[in-house]
C-alpha positions as CSV (number, residue, x, y, z in Angstrom):
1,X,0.0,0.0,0.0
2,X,1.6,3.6,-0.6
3,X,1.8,5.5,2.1
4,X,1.0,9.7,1.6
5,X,3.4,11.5,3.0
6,X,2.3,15.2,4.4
7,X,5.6,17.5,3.0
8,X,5.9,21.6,4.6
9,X,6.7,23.8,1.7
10,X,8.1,27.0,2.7
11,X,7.6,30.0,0.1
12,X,9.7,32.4,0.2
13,X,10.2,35.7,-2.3
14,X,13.3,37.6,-3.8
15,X,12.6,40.7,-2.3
16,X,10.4,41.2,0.8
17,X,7.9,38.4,2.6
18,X,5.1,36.5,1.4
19,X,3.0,39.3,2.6
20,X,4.2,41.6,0.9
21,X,3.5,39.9,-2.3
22,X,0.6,40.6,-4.9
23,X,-2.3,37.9,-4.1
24,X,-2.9,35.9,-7.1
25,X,-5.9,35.9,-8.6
26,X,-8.8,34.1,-7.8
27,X,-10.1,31.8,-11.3
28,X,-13.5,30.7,-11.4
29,X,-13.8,26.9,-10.5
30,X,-14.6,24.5,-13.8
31,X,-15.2,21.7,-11.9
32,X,-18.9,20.9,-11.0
33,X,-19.8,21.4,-7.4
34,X,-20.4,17.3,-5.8
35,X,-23.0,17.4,-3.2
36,X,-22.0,15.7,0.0
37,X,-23.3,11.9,0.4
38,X,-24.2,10.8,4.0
39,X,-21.7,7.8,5.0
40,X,-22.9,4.2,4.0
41,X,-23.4,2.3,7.4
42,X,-21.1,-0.2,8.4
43,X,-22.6,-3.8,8.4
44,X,-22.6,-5.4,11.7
45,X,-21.8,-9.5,11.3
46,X,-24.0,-11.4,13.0
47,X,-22.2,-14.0,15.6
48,X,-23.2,-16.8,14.2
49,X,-25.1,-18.7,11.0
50,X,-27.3,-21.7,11.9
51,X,-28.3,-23.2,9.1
52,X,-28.8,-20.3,6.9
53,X,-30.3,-18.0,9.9
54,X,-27.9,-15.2,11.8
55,X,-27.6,-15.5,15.5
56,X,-27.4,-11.5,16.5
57,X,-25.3,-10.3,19.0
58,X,-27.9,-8.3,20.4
59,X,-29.6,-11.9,21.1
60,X,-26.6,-13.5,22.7
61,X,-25.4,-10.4,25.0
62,X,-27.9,-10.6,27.5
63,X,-27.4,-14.2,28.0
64,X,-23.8,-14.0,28.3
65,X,-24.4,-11.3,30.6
66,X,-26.4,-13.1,33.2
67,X,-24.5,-16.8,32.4
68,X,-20.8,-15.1,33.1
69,X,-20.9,-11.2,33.2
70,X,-20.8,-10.9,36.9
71,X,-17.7,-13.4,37.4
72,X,-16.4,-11.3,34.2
73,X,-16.6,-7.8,35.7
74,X,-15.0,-9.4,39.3
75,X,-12.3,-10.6,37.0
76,X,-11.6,-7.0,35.7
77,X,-12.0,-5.4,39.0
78,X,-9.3,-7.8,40.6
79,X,-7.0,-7.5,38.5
80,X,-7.1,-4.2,38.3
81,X,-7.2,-4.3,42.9
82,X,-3.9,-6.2,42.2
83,X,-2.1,-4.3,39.9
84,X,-2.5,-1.3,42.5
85,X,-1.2,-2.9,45.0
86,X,1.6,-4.6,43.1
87,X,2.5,-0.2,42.3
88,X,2.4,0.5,45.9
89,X,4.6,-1.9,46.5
90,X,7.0,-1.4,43.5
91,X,6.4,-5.0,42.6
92,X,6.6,-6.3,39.0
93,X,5.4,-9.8,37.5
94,X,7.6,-10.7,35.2
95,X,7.5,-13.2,31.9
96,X,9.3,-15.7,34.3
97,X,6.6,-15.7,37.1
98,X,4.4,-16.3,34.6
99,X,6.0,-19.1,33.3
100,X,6.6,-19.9,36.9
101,X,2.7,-19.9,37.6
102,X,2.0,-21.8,34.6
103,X,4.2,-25.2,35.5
104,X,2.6,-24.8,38.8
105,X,-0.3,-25.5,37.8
106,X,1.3,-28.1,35.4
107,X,3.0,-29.7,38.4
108,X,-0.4,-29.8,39.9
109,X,-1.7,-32.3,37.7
110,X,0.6,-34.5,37.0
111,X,4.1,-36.0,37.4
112,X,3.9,-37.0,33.7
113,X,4.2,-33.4,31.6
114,X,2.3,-34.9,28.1
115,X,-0.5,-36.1,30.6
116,X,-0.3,-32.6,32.2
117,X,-0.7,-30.5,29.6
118,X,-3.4,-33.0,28.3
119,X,-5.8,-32.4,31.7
120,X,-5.0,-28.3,31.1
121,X,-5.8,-28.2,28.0
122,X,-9.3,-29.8,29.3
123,X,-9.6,-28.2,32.3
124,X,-9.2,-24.9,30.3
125,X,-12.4,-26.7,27.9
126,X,-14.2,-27.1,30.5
127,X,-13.9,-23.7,32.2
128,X,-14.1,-21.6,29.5
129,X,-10.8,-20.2,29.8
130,X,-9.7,-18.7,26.4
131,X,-6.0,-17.3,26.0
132,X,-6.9,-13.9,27.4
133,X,-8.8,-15.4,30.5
134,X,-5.9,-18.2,31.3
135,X,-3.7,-15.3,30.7
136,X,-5.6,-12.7,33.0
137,X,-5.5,-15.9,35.8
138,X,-1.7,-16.5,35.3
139,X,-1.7,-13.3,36.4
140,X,-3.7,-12.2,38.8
141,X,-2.1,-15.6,41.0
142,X,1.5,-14.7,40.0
143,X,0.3,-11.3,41.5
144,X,-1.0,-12.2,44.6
145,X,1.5,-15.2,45.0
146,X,4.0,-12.4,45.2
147,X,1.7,-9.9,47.4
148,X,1.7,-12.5,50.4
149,X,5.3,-13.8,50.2
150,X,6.6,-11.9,53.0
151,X,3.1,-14.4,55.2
152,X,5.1,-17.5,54.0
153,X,7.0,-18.7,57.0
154,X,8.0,-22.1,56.4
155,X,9.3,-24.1,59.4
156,X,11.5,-27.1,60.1
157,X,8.4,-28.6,62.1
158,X,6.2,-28.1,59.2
159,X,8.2,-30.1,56.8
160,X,9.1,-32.7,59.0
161,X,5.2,-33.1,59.4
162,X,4.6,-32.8,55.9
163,X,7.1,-35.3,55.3
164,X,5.7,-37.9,58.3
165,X,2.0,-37.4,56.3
166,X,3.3,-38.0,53.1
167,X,6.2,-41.0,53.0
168,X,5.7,-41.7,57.2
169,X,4.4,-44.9,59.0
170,X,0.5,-44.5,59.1
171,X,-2.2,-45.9,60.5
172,X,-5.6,-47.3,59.4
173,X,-8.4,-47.2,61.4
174,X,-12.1,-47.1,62.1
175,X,-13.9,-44.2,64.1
176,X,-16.9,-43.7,65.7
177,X,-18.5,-40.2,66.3
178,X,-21.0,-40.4,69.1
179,X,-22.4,-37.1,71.0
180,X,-21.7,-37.5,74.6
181,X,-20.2,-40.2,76.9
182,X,-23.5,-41.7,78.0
183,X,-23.6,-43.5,74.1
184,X,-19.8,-44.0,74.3
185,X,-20.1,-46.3,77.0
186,X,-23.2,-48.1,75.0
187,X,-20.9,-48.7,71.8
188,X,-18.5,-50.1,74.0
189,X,-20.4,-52.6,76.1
190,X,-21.6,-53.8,72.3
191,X,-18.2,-54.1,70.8
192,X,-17.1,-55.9,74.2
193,X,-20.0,-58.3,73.9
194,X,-18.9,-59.1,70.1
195,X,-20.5,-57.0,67.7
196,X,-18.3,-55.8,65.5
197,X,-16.7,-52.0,66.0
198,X,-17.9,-51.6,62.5
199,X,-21.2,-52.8,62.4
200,X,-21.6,-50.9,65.5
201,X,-20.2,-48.0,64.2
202,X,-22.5,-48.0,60.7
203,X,-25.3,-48.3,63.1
204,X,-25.0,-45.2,65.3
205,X,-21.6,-43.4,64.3
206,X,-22.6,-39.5,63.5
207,X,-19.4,-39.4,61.3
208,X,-19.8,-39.6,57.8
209,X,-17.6,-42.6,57.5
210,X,-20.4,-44.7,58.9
211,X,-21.7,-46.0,55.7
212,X,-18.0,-48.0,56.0
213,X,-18.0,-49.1,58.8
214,X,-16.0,-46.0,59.9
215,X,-13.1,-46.9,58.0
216,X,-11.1,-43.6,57.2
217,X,-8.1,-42.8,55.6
218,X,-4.4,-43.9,56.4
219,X,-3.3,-41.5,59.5
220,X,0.3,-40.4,60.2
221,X,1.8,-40.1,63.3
222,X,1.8,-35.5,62.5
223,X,-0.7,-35.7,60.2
224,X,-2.0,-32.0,60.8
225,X,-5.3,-32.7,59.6
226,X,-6.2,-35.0,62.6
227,X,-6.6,-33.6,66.4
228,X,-3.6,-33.9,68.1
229,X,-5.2,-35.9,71.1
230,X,-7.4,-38.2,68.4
231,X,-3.2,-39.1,66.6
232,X,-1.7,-40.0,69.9
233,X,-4.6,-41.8,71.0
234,X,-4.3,-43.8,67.8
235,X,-0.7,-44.2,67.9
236,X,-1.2,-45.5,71.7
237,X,-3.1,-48.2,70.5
238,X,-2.1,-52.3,69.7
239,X,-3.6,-53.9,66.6
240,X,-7.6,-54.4,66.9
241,X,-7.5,-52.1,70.3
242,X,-10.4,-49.8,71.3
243,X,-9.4,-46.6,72.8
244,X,-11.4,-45.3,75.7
245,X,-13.9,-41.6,74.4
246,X,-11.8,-39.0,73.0
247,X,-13.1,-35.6,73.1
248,X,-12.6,-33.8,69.8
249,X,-14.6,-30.8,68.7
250,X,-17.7,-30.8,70.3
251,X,-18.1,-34.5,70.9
252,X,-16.3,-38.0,71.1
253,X,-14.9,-40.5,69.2
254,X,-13.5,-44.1,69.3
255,X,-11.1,-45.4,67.7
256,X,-10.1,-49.2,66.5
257,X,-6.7,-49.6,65.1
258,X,-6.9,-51.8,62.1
259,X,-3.2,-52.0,60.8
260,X,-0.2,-49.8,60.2
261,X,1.4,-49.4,57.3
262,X,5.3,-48.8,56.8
263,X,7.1,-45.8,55.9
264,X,8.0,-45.2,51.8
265,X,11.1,-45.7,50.7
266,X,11.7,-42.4,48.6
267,X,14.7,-40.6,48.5
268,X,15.3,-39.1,51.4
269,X,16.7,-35.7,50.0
270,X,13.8,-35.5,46.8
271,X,11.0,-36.7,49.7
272,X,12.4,-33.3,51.7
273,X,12.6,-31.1,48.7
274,X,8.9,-31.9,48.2
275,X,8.0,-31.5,51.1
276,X,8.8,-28.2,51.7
277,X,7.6,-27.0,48.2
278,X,4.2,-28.4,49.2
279,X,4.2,-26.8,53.0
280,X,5.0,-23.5,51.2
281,X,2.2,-24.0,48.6
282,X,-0.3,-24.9,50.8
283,X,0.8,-22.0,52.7
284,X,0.7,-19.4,50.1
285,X,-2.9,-20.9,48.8
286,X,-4.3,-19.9,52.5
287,X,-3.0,-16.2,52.4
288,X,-3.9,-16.0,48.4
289,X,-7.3,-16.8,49.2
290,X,-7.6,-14.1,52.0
291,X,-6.3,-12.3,50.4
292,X,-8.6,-12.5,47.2
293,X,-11.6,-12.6,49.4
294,X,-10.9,-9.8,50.9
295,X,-10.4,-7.3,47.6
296,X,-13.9,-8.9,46.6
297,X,-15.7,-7.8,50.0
298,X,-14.2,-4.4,48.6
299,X,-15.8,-4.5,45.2
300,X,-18.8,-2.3,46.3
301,X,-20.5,1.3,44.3
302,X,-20.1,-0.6,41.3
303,X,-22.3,1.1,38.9
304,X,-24.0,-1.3,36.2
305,X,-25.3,0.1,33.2
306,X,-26.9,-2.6,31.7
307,X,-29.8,-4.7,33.3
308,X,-28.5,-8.4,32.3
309,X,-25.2,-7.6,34.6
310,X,-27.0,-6.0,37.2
311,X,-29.0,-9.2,37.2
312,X,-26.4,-11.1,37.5
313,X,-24.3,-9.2,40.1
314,X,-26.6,-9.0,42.4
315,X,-27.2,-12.5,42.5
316,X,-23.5,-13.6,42.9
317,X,-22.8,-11.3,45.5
318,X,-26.2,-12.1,47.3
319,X,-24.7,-15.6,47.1
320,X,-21.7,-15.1,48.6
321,X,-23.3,-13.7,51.7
């Protein structure tokens, strides 16, 4: 295409300025006058053809609005929340955190990378997350990854009970959740008289592992996610023993050990490395969810011009009441 370039021309005469020359004269004009013609409107494509109809986007906008326009507009709004913080704090996200997010997320899924970047690619089907919107994710959690750092305190005692939970001894048991000590000592004069602890504990356990005969998961010895007095209890216990009520929460339990299981034999120096990448993920996802909970409690005067959003902000936020 050939570009027009705009060129200054500077007159100038041999004696004197350019006003103090003679105007020229003024010819009359033989080219016919042309009447100005109103611009032709632009044709608006439709978004789609369905078998020879159009699908308008004035049909579609309103129902994107109230399927996704609310969770849209947060979307903005955060990143733009994080972004201001990320100034106050002269912080930058760089290509590399990106990156950095990305094969987190990766990592996530999979120790195998084709088999990982299979289940993101469908993960991203299945949310709707388009280049932009993965993009926008990336990073608004590189953002607030880097926003909380300075919360992330990982200690020796957290790893070594990361590590007990993951490649310890453990273990396996059956619980029974009663409500006060009176049932307690019911369930145990049954179990002494030869029922079963887990038919017993099907029949009046108010724990939801019940329906198996309150079989629950493998337990470590720090396993962080049990009571402390409900993991020495267990770890007190001799094969097929019944512990005596344990008061956790706002009730009791009892507990039958079933079996324990030995410790893995991974690597000792790989099984610490992961360890303490997953004490200081699981720590960074509690203060990235604050603090992404708490930018959305400030997402308020937000003026709507359009009734399908309105619609449809009001009833996410009247949700997450």
């Amino acid at each position: 295409m050939r570009r027009l370039h705009l060129v200054s021309v500077l007159a100038m005469a041999s004696c004197g300025t350019i006003s103090q020359r003679e105007p020229d004269p003024v010819l009359p004009s033989t080219t016919p006058a042309i009447a100005e013609q109103p611009a032709a409107p632009v044709a608006v494509r439709p978004a789609a053809l369905w078998k020879g109809q159009a699908i308008e986007w004035s049909e579609l906008q309103p129902l994107l609005s109230e399927r996704a326009g609310a969770s849209t507009i947060e979307e903005v709004m955060l990143g733009r929340q994080l972004d201001a913080l990320l100034k106050e704090r002269n912080l930058v996200i760089d290509d590399a955190l990106l990156r950095a997010e990305q094969q987190q997320v990766l990592d996530s899924l999979s120790d195998n990378a084709d088999r990982s970047e299979r289940l993101l690619l469908e993960l991203r089907a299945v949310q709707g997350l388009g280049e932009r919107r993965w993009n926008n994710l990336l990073r608004r959690n590189a953002a607030a990854r880097r926003l909380v750092a300075d919360q992330v305190h990982v200690t020796h005692d957290a790893i070594e009970a990361a590590l007990d939970a993951s490649h310890g001894a453990r273990r396996r048991c059956r619980v029974m959740a009663l409500p006060d000590l009176r049932q307690c000592a019911e369930a145990k004069r049954r179990i002494e008289s030869g029922e079963p602890f887990g038919e017993v504990a099907a029949s009046v356990s108010t724990d939801r592992s019940a329906a198996r005969g309150g079989l629950v998961n493998p337990v470590s010895r720090l396993d962080p996610t049990w009571p402390s007095a409900f993991r020495q209890t267990l770890w007190s216990l001799q094969p097929h023993g019944v512990s005596s009520p344990v008061l956790v929460d706002s009730g009791y339990v009892l507990i039958q050990l079933e079996e324990e299981l030995p410790a893995s034999t991974m690597d000792a120096a790989m099984a610490r490395v992961k360890a303490e990448r997953d004490v200081r993920r699981g720590q960074e996802r509690v203060q990235m969810e604050a603090l992404l909970s708490g930018l959305r409690q400030a997402q308020h005067d937000v003026v709507l011009f359009d009734a399908s959003l309105q619609d449809g902000w009001d009833r996410v936020k009247n949700a997450s009441k």
